[in-house]
TORPA-4810 file (N, C-alpha, C, O; in nm, 3 decimals):
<nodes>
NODE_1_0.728_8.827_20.177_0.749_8.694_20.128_0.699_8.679_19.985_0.600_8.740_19.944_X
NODE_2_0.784_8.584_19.899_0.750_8.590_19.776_0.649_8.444_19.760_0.686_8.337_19.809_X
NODE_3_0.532_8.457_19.691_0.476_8.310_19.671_0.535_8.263_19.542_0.578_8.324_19.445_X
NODE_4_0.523_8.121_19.574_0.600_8.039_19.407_0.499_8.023_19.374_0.392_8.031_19.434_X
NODE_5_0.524_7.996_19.268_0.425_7.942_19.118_0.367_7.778_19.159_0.415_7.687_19.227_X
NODE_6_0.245_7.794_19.082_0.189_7.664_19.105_0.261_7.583_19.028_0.299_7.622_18.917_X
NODE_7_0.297_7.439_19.081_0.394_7.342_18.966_0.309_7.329_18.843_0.326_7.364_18.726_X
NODE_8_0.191_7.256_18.921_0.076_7.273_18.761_0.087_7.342_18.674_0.108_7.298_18.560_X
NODE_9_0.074_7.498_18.707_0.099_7.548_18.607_0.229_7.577_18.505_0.228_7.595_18.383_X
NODE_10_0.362_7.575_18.616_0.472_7.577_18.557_0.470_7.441_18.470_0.530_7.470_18.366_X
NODE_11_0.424_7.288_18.464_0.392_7.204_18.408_0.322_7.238_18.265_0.380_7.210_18.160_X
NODE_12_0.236_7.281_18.266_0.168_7.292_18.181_0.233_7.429_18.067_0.229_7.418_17.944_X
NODE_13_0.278_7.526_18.125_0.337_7.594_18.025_0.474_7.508_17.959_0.498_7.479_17.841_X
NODE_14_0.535_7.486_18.058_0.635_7.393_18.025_0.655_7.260_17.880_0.744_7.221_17.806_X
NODE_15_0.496_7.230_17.909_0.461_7.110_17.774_0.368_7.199_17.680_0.297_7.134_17.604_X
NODE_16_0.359_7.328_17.672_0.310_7.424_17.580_0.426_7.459_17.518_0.409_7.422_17.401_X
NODE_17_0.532_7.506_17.526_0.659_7.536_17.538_0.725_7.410_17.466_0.827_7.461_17.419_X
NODE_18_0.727_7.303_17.437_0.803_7.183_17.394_0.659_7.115_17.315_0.683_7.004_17.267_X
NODE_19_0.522_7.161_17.295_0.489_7.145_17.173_0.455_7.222_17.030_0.435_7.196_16.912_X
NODE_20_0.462_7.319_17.111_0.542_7.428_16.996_0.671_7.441_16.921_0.685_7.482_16.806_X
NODE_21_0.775_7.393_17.016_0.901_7.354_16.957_0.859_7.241_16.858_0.880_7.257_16.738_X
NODE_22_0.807_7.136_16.900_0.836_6.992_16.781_0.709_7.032_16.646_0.710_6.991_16.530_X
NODE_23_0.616_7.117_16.706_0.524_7.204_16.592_0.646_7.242_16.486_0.660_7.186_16.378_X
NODE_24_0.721_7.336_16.530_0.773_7.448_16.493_0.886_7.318_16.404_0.863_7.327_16.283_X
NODE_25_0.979_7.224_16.429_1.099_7.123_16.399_0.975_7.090_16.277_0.999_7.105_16.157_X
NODE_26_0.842_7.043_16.330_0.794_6.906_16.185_0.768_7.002_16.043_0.782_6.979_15.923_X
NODE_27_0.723_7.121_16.125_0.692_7.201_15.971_0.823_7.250_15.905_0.816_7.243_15.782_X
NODE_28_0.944_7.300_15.954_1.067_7.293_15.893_1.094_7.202_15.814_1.113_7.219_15.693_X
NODE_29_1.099_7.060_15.893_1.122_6.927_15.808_1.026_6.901_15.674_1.058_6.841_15.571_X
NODE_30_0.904_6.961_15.705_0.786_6.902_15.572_0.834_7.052_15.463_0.820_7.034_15.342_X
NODE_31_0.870_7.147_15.495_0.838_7.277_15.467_0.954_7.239_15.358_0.932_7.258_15.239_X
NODE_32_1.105_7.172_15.411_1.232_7.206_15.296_1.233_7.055_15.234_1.312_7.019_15.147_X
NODE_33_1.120_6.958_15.302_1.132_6.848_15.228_1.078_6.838_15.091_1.130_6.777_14.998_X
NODE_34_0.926_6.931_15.090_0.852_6.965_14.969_0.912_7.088_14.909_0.861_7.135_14.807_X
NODE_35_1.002_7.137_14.957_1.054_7.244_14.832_1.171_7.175_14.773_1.198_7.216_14.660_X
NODE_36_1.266_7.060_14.830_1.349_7.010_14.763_1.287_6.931_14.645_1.324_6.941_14.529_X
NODE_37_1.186_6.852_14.692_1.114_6.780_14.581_1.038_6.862_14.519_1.004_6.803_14.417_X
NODE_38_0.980_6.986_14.522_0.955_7.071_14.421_1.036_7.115_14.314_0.989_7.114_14.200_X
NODE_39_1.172_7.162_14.340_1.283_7.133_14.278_1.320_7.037_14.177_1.334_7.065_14.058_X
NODE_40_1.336_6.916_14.229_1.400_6.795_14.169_1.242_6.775_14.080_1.256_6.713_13.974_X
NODE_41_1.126_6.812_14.105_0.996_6.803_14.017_0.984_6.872_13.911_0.933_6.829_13.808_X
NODE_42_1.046_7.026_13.929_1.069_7.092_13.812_1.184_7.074_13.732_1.188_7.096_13.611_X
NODE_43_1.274_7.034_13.799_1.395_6.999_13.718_1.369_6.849_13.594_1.393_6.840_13.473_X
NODE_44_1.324_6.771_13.671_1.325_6.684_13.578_1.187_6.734_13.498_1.175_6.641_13.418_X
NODE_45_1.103_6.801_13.478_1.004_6.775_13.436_1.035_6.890_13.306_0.975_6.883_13.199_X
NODE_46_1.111_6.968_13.327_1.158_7.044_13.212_1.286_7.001_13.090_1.337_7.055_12.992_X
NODE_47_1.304_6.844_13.178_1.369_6.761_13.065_1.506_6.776_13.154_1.540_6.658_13.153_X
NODE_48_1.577_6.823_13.208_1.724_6.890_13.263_1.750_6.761_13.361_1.800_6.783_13.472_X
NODE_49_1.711_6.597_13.314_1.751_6.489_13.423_1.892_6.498_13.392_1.937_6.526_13.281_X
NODE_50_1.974_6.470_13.518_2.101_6.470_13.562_2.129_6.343_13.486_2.181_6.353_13.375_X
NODE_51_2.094_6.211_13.542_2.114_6.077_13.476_2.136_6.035_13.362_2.207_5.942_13.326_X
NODE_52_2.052_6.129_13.284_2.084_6.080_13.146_2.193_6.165_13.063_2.263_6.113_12.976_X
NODE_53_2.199_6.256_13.087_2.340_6.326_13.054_2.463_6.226_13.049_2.497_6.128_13.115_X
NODE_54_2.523_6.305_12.926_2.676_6.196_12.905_2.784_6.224_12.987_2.799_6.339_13.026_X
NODE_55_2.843_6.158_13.011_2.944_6.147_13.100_3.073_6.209_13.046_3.133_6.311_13.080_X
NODE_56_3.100_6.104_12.941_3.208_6.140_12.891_3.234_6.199_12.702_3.184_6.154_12.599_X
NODE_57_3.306_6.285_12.718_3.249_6.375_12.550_3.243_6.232_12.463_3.136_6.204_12.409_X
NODE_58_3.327_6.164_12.452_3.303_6.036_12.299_3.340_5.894_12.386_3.424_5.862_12.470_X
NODE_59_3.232_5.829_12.316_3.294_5.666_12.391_3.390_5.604_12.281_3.391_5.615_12.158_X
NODE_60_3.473_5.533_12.374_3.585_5.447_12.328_3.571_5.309_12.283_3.565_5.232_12.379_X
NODE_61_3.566_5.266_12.197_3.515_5.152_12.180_3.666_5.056_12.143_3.750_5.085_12.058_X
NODE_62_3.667_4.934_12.236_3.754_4.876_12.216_3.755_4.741_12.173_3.663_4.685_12.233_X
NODE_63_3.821_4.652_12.091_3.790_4.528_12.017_3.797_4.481_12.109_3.846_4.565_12.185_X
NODE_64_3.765_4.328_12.197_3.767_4.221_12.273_3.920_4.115_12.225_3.996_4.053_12.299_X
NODE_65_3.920_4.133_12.037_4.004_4.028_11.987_4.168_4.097_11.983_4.169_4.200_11.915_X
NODE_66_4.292_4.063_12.038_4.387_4.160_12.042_4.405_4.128_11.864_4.443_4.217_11.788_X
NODE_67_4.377_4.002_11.822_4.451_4.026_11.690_4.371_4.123_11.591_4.415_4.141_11.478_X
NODE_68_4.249_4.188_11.635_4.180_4.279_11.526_4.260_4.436_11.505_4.267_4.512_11.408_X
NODE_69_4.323_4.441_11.668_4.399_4.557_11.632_4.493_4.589_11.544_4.544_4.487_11.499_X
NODE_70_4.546_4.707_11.491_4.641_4.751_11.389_4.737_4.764_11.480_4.735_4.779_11.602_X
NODE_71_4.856_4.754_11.369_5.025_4.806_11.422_4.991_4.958_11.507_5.049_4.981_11.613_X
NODE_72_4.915_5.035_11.461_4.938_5.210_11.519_4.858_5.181_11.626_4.892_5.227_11.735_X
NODE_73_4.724_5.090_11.616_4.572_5.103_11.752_4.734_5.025_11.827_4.761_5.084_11.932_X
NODE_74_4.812_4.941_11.804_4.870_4.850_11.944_5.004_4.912_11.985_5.070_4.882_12.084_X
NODE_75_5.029_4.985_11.911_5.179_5.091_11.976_5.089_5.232_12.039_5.157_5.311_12.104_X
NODE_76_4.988_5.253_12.026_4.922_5.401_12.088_4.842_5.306_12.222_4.855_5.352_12.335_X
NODE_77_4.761_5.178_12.207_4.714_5.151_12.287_4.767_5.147_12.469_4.888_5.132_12.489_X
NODE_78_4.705_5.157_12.549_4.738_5.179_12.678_4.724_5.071_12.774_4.795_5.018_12.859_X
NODE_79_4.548_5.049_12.708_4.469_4.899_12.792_4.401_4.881_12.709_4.350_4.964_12.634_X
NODE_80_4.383_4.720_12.708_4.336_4.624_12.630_4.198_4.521_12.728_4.202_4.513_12.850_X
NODE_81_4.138_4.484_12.682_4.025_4.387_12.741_4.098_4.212_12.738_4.126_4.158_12.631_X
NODE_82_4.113_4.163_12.832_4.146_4.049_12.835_4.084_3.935_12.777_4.058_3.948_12.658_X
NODE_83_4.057_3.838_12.825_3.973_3.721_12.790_3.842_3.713_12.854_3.729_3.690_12.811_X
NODE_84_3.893_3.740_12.981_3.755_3.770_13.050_3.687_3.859_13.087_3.600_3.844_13.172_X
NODE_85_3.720_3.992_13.018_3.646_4.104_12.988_3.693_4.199_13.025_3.680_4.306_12.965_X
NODE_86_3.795_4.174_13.192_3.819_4.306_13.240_3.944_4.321_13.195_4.025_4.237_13.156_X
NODE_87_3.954_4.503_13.211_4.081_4.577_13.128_4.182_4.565_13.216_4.171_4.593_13.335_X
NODE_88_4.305_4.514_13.152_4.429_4.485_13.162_4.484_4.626_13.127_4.406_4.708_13.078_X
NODE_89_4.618_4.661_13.150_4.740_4.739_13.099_4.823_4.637_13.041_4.855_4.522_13.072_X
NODE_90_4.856_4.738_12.917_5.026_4.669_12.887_5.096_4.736_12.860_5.086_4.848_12.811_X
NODE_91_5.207_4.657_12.898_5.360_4.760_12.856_5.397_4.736_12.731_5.397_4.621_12.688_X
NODE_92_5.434_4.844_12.653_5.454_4.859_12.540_5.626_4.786_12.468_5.654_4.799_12.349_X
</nodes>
């Protein structure tokens, strides 16, 4: 005859076993949380911020008044700023 295991003890390894696992999950989580922000710490701190970088190679600067434009800025133009600020299209 085979004897079984005490539950107790199968209990107790059992919650040895599942606090080692969430041991093992929190230090993963702290472990790649402080190397990402180690990262993003050296990055910005060597000047290389993402944010402030330009977007676009030259800004466009466009009059608000349509009558300031020239004959060539209003036959090349595409979109214009309306009255109330936001950009319109027009057909040429």
């Amino acid at each position: 005859m085979t004897s079984r295991p005490d539950p107790r003890v199968l209990l107790a390894q059992r919650r040895a076993h599942i606090r080692a696992l969430r041991t093992r999950v929190a230090a993963i989580g702290v472990g790649a949380f402080l190397a990402l922000w180690g990262v993003l710490y050296v990055q910005l701190a060597s000047g290389h911020d993402p944010g402030l970088r330009d977007a676009s190679p030259a800004a466009v600067v466009q009059s608000a008044d349509p009558a300031a434009l020239t004959t060539a800025d209003s036959e090349d133009a595409a979109a214009a700023l309306s009255d109330d600020g936001a950009v319109t299209t027009r057909q040429s």
